[in-house]
N, C-alpha and C positions, 0 to 999 in steps of 0.2 A: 620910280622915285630915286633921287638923288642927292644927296647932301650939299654934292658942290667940292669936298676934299677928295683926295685922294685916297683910297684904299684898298688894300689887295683885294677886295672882293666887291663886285657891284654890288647897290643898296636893294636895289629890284631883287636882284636872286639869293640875298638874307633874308630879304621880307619873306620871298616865298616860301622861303625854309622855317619860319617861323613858327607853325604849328606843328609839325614835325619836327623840331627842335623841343616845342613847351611839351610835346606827350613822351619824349624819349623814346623817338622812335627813326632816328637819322639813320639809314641804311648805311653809308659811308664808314658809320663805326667813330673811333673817339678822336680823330683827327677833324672830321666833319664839326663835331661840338665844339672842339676850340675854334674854326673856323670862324664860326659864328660867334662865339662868345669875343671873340679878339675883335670882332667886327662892331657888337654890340660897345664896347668899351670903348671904342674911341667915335663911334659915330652917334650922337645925343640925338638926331631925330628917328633912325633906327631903333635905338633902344628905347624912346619915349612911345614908338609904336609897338615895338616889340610889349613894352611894360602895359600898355590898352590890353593887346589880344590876352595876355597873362591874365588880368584883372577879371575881362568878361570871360575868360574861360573857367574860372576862379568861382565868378558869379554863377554861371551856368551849371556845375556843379554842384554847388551848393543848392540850387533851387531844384537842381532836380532829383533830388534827394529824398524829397517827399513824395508819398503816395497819396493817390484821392482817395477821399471816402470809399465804403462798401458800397454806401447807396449808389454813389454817380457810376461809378467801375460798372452796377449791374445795371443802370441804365443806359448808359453806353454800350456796353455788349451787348444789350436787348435792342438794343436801334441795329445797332451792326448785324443783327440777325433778320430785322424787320427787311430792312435794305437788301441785303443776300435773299432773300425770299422774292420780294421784289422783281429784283435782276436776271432771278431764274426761270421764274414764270411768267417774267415780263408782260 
């Protein structure tokens, strides 16, 4: 991907820094962060992409925050052990 302007950083190798950017976890150290953040600033489809993975990682989060039921948990296990039984004595 490409915006089209000029920028010291290609748009392709922000994007892919992108989730490693949102969990804070850039290897590079704090030069790497502004990197991106400088990048994100002046380039509006970048950072309208960048603001998507934020969101749904945001969402993703949030939704997996809850646990199932006792009931489903133990029917589920109980399959997963049916299944294993299964596969062993095929």
């Amino acid at each position: 991907m490409s915006c089209g302007e000029p920028h010291d950083s290609d748009c392709a190798e922000i994007l892919e820094r992108v989730y490693v950017f949102l969990d804070g976890e850039m290897p590079d150290g704090p030069r790497a962060y502004a990197l991106v953040e400088e990048h994100l600033d002046e380039c509006a489809p970048c950072l309208r992409k960048y603001d998507l993975e934020r969101v749904v990682k945001a969402l993703v989060a949030r939704s997996c925050s809850e646990h199932a039921p006792a009931e489903l948990r133990q029917r589920v296990l109980s399959r997963i052990r049916e299944i294993r039984v299964e596969i062993v004595d095929g």
